[in-house]
Every structure is written in structure tokens, then in C-alpha cells.
N, C-alpha and C positions, 0 to 999 in steps of 0.2 A: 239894939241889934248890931253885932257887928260884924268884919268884912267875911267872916268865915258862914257864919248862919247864911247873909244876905244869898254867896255863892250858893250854897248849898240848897239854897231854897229855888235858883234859877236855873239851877242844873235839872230840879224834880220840873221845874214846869216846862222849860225848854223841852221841845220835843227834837227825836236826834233822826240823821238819814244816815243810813245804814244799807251795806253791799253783804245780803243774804246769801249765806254759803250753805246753811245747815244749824240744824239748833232751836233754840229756843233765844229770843232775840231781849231787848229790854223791853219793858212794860211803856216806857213812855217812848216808843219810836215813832215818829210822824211821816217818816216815807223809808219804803224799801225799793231796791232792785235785785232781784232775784239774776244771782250768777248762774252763767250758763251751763255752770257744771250741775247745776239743782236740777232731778229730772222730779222730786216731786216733793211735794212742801206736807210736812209730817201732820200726823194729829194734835190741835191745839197749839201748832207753832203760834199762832198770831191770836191766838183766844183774849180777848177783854183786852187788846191794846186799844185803850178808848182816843188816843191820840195818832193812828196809825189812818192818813188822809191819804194815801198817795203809795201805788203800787204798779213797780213797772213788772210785769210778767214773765220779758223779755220771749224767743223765741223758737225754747228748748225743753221748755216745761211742760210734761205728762200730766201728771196728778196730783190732785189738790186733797187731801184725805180731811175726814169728820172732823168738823169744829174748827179747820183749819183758820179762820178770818172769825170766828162768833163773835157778836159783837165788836167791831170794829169801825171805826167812822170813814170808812173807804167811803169817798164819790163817786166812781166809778170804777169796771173792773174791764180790759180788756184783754182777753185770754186766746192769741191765736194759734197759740202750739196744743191745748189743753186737750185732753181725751179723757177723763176723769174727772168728774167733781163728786166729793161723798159729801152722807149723812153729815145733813146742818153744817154744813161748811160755810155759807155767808149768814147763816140762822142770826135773826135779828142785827144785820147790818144798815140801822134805820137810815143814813144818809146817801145809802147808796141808790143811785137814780140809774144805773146802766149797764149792763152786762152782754161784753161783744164774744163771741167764741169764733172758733176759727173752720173750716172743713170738717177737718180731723174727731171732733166734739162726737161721745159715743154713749155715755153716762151722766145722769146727774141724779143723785142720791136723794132721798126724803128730806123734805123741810131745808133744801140745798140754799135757800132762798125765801126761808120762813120768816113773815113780820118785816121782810124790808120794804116799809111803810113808802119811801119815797120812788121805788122801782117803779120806773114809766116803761121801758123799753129793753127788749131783747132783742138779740141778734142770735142765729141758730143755723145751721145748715139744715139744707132740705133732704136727710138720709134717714133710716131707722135710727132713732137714737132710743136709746133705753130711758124714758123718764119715768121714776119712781112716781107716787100720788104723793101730792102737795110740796112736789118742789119748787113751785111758782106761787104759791100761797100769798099773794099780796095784791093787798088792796087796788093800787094807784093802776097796776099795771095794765099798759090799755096797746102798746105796739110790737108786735113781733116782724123783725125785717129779718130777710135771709140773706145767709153768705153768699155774695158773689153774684145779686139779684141783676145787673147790668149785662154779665156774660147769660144769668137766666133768663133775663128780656130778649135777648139776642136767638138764645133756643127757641122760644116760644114763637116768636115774630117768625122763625123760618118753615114752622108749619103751615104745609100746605095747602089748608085751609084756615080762612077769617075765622070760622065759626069756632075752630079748635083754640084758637088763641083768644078768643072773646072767653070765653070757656075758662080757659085756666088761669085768665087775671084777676075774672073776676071771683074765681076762689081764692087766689089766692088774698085778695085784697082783703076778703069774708072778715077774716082772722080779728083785721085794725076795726071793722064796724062792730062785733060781737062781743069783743073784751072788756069794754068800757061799761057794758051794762051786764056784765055777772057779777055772782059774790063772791070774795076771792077765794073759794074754796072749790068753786067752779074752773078756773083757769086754765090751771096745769091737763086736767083731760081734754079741756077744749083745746089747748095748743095741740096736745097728741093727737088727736080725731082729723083737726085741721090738714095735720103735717099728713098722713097718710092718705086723706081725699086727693092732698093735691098731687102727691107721687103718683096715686094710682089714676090720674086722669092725664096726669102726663106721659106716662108711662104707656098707656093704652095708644095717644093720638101719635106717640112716637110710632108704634107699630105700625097702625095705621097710614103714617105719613110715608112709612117704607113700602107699603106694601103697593100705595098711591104711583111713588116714584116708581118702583119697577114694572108697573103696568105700563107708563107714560114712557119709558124706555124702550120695553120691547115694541106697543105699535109705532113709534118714530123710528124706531130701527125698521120695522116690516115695511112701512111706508116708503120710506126712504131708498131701502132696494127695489123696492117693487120700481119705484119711479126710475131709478137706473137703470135694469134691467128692461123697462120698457122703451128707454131710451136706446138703450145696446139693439134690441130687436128691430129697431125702426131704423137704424143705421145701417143694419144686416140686410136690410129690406131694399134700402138704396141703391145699393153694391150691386144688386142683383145676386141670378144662384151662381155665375162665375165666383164672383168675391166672396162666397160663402162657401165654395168647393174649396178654394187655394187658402184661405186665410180660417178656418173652424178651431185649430189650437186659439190662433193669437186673441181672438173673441172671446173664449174662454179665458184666455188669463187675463184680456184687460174686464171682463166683470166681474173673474174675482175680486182682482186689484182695487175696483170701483166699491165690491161687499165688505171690502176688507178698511177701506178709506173710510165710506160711508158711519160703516160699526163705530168706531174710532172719534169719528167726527158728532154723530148725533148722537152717541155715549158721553162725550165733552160738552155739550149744549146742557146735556139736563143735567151735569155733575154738578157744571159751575153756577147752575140756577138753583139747584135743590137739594143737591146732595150735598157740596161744600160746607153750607149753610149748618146741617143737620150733622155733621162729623160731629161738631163742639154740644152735641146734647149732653147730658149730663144723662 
């Protein structure tokens, strides 16, 4: 063997890293980074690169179109610009253990995810998302976390009542006990079924939790005057009816001033306890 075969032979096994503009890439590349001018990675761009481990997404990329990774030994994929994933796009990507998506995520195509044997965990936002049948098609896969679950624990926790938050965790939790024991052909609807129980139970005690807070508004507002106003009268009372002959405007304006302070003041108590809180819902 000599020096030219030897190269030649380490050049084929050598796997190359490669800054993705567009195209169709070499068969043995072992990691990419997708340029930010890429708003979305073609059909079969990355099909049968069996040496392709390592994929930065970066944080500009749309759409991922059919077949786009098939067969590919990616480890993981995290995708937080993506709104499209098509038809068998990671289809038999058996090494792949993870797929993060980002808010945005709005699509994901048939078999998007078919046969990745090693897929334990997703990550998904909590929104309508269009999932085709059998885009989750796999065995292993037993966790679904959602995007941005900290700022979601923060929503949950500010409803105003226990019962509503006991309520929507432990739906939400539902998802990680039930996956591990379907067949994978089971999966993919059971994510879908999951995701809409829990919107729409969030969605409801949101309502609920407003309708709570403006009740608790207006009686601390009625209270509230009331109690000044009986306070105004019993000073009125003091004075005698001289002091309520010469002084009847000024009375008036200092209880406006008092309904006007009050409003202001017990509108700020339940803002900063209840309402604050419930702005950042989703």
C-alpha cells in the first residue's frame, strides 16, 4: 500500500465538519453548522450521512423539509428557531436520544421520527401544534417536557386557587407516567390528547382566576369606601350642624379625594398579589 492509497483511504473514513450554506453536503460529514442565512434545510439534504453525529441548528432556521436528516446518526437534535418539520425528516435516525424544539414549533410531518429506536425525550411547546399520525412512532420514548416549564410553574402557582394548580400538574405530569407503558404506535395521539387536556384546563381556571380576582376587587373597593365614608360622617357628626352648614363642599371633596385614594390604593393590593402574578400566563 502506498502513500497515496493510505491518504486516500483516510480521507473516505475521516469524517469532515462542515459550515452548511445550502446544497447537498458530502456523504461522510460528521458535524454541521447550519449558517444563519439557511432559513430552511432542503429535501434529503442530509439523507444516509451515516457519519453525520453533530448538528448545531443555530437560531434562524424555519424548516426542515422530508427526509431532510433520514438515516443519520445524529445524538441529538436541538431545534429552537424551527416551525416546520416534514414527512420522515429524522425517519430512522436510530442514535438519536433527544429532540428540543423551541416556542415557535407549529408542525411535524408523518413518520417525522419514525424507528428512532433510541428517542427517550421530547421537548414541545404547550400550543396547537399540527401533529401528523405516527410522528413519535418509537419505542423507547417515555418523556415529554415543555418549553419554558419554569416560567409555566410560575403561571400555575399564581392561580388562585390550590385546587386549580394541584389540577393542572398533575396533568400535566400524566404524559411521563403513560408513555412508558404504550406501544409505540400509541404515542404520537397520546402526546396530542395530552397537550389539548392541558390547555384547555388551563385555559379555563385562567378564566376563572379572573373572574375570582375582579370580584375580590370590587368588594375591597365597596368595603373600603364604605368604611371611609363612615368615617367622613362621624367627623361630620362631631362638628356639629354649625360645621356642616359652613363646611358641606369641603366634605365633599375630602370624600371624594378619600374614593378616589382608596380606589387606587385597594386596586394596588390585589394587583400586586394576584394580578401581577397572572400577566405572565401564557
Amino acid at each position: 500500500m502506498n502513500f497515496l492509497t493510505l491518504s486516500l483511504e483516510m480521507k473516505i473514513i475521516m469524517s469532515w465538519k462542515i459550515m452548511y450554506s445550502g446544497g447537498r453536503p458530502p456523504r461522510n460529514v460528521g458535524s454541521v453548522i447550519i449558517d444563519n442565512s439557511v432559513r430552511e434545510i432542503p429535501r434529503g439534504a442530509f439523507q444516509s450521512c451515516f457519519q453525520l453525529t453533530e448538528v448545531d441548528f443555530g437560531n434562524m432556521l424555519d424548516t426542515i423539509e422530508q427526509r431532510a436528516f433520514e438515516s443519520c446518526a445524529l445524538r441529538g437534535a436541538t431545534m429552537p428557531s424551527v416551525r416546520s418539520v416534514g414527512v420522515d425528516a429524522f425517519y430512522r435516525c436510530e442514535e438519536l436520544e433527544y429532540a428540543v424544539f423551541g416556542v415557535d414549533l407549529g408542525y411535524v410531518g408523518r413518520r417525522a421520527f419514525n424507528h428512532c429506536t433510541s428517542l427517550r425525550r421530547i421537548t414541545i411547546p404547550l400550543k396547537d401544534i399540527i401533529i401528523d399520525d405516527g410522528a413519535f412512532h418509537c419505542d423507547n420514548l417515555a418523556t415529554v417536557d415543555l418549553v419554558g416549564a419554569d416560567d409555566l410553574q410560575k403561571t400555575i402557582s399564581s392561580l388562585h386557587m390550590e385546587r386549580w394548580t394541584d389540577e393542572i400538574n398533575q396533568e400535566i405530569n400524566r404524559i411521563n407516567r403513560v408513555l412508558p407503558g404504550l406501544e409505540d404506535w400509541e404515542k404520537t395521539s397520546e402526546i396530542v390528547e395530552w397537550s389539548e387536556r392541558v390547555r384547555r384546563k388551563l385555559n379555563r381556571h385562567k378564566r376563572e382566576h379572573q373572574v375570582v380576582v375582579k370580584e375580590a376587587m370590587t368588594l375591597l373597593e365597596l368595603a373600603l369606601w364604605k368604611a371611609k365614608l363612615d368615617e367622613a360622617e362621624g367627623e361630620e357628626d362631631g362638628n356639629g350642624e354649625a360645621a356642616l352648614e359652613f363646611q358641606p363642599k369641603k366634605a365633599r371633596i375630602d370624600v371624594d379625594s378619600a374614593r378616589k385614594a382608596l380606589r387606587i390604593t385597594s386596586g394596588t393590593n390585589v394587583i400586586i398579589k394576584n394580578v401581577l402574578p397572572f400577566l405572565k400566563l401564557v
